[in-house]
N, C-alpha and C positions, 0 to 999 in steps of 0.2 A: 504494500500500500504506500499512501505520499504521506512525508510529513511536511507539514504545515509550521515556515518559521516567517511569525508575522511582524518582527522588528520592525524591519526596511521599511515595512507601509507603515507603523506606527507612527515613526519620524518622519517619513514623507507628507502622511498626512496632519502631523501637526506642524510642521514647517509650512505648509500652504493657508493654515490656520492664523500664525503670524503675519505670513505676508498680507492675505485678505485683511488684516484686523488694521494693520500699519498703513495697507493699501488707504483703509477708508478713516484714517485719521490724520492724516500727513503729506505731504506736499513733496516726501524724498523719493527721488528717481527709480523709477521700479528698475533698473541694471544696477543703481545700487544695493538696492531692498533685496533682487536676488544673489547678488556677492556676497553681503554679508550671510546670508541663509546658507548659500553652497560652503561659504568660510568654515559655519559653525558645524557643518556635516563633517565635511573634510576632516577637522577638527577632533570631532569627536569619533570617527572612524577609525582613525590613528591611533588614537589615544586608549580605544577602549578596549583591546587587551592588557594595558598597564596598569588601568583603571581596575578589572577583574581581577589582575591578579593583584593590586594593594588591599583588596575588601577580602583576599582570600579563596575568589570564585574560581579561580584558574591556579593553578601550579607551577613552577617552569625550576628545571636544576640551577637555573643560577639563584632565586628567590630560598631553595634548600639548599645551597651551600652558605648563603648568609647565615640563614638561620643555624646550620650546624653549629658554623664556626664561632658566632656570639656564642653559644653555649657552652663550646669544648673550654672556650678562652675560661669561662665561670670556673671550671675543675680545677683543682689543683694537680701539682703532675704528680705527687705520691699517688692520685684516684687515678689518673691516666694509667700508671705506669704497676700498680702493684691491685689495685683496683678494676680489673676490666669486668665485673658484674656483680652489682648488690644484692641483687634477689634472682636466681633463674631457678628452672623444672630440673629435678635431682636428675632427670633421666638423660637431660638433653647433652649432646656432647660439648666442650668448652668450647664457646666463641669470647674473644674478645673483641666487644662491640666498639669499645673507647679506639682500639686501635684504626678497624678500618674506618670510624668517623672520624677523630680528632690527628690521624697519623699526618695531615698533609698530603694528600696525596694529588702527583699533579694530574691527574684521569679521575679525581674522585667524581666530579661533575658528569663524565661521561656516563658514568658507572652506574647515573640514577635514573628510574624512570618510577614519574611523578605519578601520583594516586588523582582520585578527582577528590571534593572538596570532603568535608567529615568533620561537621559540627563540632563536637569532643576533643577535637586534634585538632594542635597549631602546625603539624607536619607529618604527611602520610609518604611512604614512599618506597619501592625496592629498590635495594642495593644487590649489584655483584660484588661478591667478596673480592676484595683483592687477596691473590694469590691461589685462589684455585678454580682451575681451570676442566673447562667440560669437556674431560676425556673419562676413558673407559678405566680409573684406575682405584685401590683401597679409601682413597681418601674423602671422596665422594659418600662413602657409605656410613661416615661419622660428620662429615660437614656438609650445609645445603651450596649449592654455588649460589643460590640467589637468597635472602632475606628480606622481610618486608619488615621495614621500621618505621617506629611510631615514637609519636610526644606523648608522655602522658595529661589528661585531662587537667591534672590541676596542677597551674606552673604558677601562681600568688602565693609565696609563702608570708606577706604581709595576711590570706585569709585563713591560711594553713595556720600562722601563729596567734589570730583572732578565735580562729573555733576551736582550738586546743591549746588554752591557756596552762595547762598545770601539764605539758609537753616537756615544759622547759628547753623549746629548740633554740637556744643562746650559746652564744661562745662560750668555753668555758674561759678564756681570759678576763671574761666580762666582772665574773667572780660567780657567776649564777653556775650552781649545780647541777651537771649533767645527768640523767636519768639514771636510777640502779635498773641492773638488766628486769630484775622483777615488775619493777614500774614499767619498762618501755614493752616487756614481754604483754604484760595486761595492757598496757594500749593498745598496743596491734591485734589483741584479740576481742577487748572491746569493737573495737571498730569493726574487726571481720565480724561478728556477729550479728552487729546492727546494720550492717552492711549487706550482708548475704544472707545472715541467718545459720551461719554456721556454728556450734559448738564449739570451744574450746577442746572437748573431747576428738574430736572429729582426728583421725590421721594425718588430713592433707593441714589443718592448721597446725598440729602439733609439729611438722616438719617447713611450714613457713614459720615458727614461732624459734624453733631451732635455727635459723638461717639468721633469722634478727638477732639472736644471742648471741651466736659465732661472730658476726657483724663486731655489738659490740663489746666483746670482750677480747675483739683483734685491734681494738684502737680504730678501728675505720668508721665509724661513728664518731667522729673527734672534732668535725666540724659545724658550722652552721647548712655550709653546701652540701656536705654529704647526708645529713639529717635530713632536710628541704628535699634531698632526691627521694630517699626512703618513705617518707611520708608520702609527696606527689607519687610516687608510683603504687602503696598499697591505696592511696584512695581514687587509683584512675581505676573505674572496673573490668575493662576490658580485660588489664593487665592481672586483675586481682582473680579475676572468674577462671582465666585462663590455665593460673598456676595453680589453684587449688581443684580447679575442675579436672586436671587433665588429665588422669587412669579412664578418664570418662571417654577421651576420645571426641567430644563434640569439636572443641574448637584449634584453632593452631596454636602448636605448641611453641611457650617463652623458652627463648633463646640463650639469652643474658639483658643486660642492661650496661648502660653507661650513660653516670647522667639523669636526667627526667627519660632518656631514650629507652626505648627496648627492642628489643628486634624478635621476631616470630619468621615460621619456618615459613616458605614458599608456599603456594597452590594454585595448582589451575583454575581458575574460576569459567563459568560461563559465558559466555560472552549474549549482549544483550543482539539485535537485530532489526532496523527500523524499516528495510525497505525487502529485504527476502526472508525466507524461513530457515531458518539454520540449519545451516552446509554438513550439520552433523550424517553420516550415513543411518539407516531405519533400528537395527539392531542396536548402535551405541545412546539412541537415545530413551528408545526403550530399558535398557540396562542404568543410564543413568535415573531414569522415572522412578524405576523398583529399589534402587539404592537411596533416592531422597526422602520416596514413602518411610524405607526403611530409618531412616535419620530422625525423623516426623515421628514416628513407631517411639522409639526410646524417649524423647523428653518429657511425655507424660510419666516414664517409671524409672530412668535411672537415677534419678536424684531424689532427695531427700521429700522436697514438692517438684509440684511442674514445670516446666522450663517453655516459657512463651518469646513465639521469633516476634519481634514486632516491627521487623524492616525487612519486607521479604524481599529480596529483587535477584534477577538472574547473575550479579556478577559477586552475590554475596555469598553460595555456594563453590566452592572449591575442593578440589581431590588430590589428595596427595599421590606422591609416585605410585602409591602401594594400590590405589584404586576407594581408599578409603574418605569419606564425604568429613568436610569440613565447614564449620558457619564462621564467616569471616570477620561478619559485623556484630561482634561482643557487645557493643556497647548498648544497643535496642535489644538484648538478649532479656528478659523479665524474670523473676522469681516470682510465684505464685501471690508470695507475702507483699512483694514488693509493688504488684499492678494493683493489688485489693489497698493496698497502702495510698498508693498515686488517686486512685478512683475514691477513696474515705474522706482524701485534704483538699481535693480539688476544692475552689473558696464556693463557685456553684455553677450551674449548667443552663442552659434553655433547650439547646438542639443535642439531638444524640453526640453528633461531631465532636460538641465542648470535653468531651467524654474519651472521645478515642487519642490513641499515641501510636499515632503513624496507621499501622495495619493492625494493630490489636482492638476490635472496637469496642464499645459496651453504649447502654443504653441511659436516658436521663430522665428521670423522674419530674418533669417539666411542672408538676403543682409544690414537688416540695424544694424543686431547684437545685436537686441534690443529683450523683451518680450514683447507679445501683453499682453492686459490686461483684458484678461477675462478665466474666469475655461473653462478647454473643457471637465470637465468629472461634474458628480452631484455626491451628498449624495447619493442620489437613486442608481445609478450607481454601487460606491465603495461597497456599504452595500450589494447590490446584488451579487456582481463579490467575494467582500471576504467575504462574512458572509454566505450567502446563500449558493453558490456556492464551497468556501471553495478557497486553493490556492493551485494554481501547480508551482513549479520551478523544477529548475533542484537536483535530490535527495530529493525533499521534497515535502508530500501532505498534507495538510489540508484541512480536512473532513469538509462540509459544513452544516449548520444547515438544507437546504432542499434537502440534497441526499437521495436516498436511505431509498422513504419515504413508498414504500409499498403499491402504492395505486394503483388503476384501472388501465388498460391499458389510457381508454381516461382521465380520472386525471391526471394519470404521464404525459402525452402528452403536456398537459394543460398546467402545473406547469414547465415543462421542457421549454416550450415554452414562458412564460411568463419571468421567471428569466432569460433565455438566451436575449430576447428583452429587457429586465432593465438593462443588463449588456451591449448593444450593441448600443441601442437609448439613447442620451440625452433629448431625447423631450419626450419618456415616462412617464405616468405621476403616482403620486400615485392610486388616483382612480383607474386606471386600474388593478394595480398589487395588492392591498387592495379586491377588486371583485373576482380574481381569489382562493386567500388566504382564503379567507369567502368562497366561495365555499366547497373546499376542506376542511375547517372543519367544515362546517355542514354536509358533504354526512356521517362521521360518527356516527351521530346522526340519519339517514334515516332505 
């Protein structure tokens, strides 16, 4: 289908808006009334990719090596140099992230390619490692060649040292006393609980609680900077969900850290489609279909409560080399506790809309102005209506991973009629829509 980008007329048609208006009030030469107008286009044509990217809207490697490098400069070189990561996943192999950021390097700029924008984040982006290279050899199978790094969400340590006054994140030259590990241990599990909702008891805390210990009773906790990093990264959640979630397999695995930075492993994501239906072959998309139900399947039971997507989109799904599904965007990820939380404080509502966060929706009690508290749509739902199905708005189609799939008259029947009922019924369940999918990829085997 077209998509529809109606800028140009915008500006065209309020630019002749000007002129008529100037026209019928002034006596200035209409060659010049059209100069200035073409000026102000020109003008603003030029300008507004610089424009995009100073609000954040657009990315570019030289805008992320600014940013690296104001922040490498914050570190001290004992954190450079004996420091290359505060918090990483016990299991991952050692990267040290300070190095390939802060090392100088003169190809570092090459080496990046930019994310698109991400609320949450002052800096989304993947890096090639320096130094290893994609060949067939041992090394590859403990290091990724690519990394995708991140800022964490909260980089004010003026509000880091506001909401946690009895932190005591001050120098210790200042005279103020630095935290006994037992205090700074109960902070960090204070938080992870009203955070997540995790227990103290819990394995995965008890081993980030371990990491903060070793932290600091190695002296690396000695400063203002390296406290400010620690903090901003247990309270960014992507970073926090990640490393405590990850025997779970949902999302990608933390790498290391340096810095507010962290780095997570590579994955292929999906790629979105605006004007053809994805070039995927019949079989590879059906197999990914059964493998995202399957994904969809676990966050109702592998955790403690249920795990809500609430940014569904095709390039937020990614697969590791191994073939195993990964959800990219942590940060719209939901705890159970946490959406019945959001939907109890909201100040009040009129339309259902007031109600929803992003693709999670829920409903508004429009006499008592209040949100009720509970989702009215599922994972299943969203995953089938935009992933499957793809999205329609107004000027714009996105091609679905099961259009246009070329199969039997009574297959397509099948299939059409199955993803329209997951997109329609909340009570659907996966079972059913995992039978029809299995189906339809073995008749090519028949």
């Amino acid at each position: 289908m077209r998509i529809f980008f109606l800028f140009p007329c915008c500006i065209t048609r309020q630019a002749e808006s000007i002129y008529v208006f100037i026209k019928n009030r002034s006596r200035i030469p209409q060659w010049m009334l059209i100069g200035c107008i073409l000026s102000c286009l020109v003008i603003i044509c030029l300008n507004f990719d610089l424009i995009l990217r100073d609000v954040g809207l657009v990315c570019s490697p030289h805008s992320v090596v600014q940013y690296v490098q104001e922040k490498c400069q914050s570190l001290e070189k004992t954190e450079l140099a004996d420091h290359p990561s505060v918090l990483k996943s016990p299991s991952a192999a050692p990267l040290n992230l300070c190095h390939q950021l802060c090392s100088g390097s003169a190809d570092f700029a090459s080496r990046i390619q930019c994310h698109g924008p991400q609320l949450a984040k002052a800096s989304v982006f993947t890096l090639s490692l320096d130094g290893f290279h994609n060949e067939n050899n041992s090394s590859l199978s403990s290091h990724p060649v690519q990394v995708v790094v991140k800022s964490s969400a909260s980089n004010s340590f003026e509000e880091i040292n506001h909401d946690q006054e009895h932190n005591h994140w001050s120098e210790a030259s200042l005279g103020e006393r630095l935290p006994h590990e037992t205090d700074l241990r109960r902070q960090v599990e204070d938080h992870v609980t009203s955070f997540l909702g995790i227990h103290g008891s819990d394995g995965a805390v008890q081993a980030l609680l371990q990491q903060v210990s070793s932290l600091h009773n190695s002296g690396l906790l000695n400063s203002k900077q390296s406290r400010q990093d620690l903090w901003s990264l247990i309270s960014d959640q992507e970073f926090l969900m990640s490393l405590l979630m990850e025997k779970l397999k949902l999302f990608p695995k933390v790498l290391g850290t340096c810095g507010e930075f962290y780095g997570v492993e590579y994955v292929d994501t999906l790629s979105e489609s605006f004007l053809i239906s994805p070039l995927m072959p019949r079989n590879e998309r059906l197999l990914k279909a059964i493998q995202l139900v399957q994904f969809v399947e676990k966050l109702d039971t592998v955790w403690q409560q249920p795990l809500h997507l609430c940014d569904v989109k095709m390039t937020h799904f990614g697969w590791t080399p191994e073939g195993a599904v990964r959800f990219v965007d942590v940060d719209t990820v939901m705890l159970e506790s946490a959406l019945v939380d959001r939907l109890q404080y909201l100040p009040e509502c009129e339309l259902d809309d007031d109600c929803s966060f992003f693709d999670c929706s829920a409903k508004c009690d429009s006499h008592a102005g209040k949100c009720l508290l509970t989702r009215t749509n599922t994972n299943l739902q969203v995953v089938c209506s935009r992933i499957f199905l793809g999205i329609v708005s107004p000027g714009v189609q996105l091609y679905g991973l099961l259009q246009f799939m070329d199969e039997s008259e009574a297959m397509e029947d099948l299939l059409k009629e199955a993803t329209h009922l997951c997109t329609t019924n909340p009570g659907m369940t996966t079972d059913t829509l995992l039978r029809v999918l299995r189906q339809a990829y073995t008749t090519q085997f028949l």
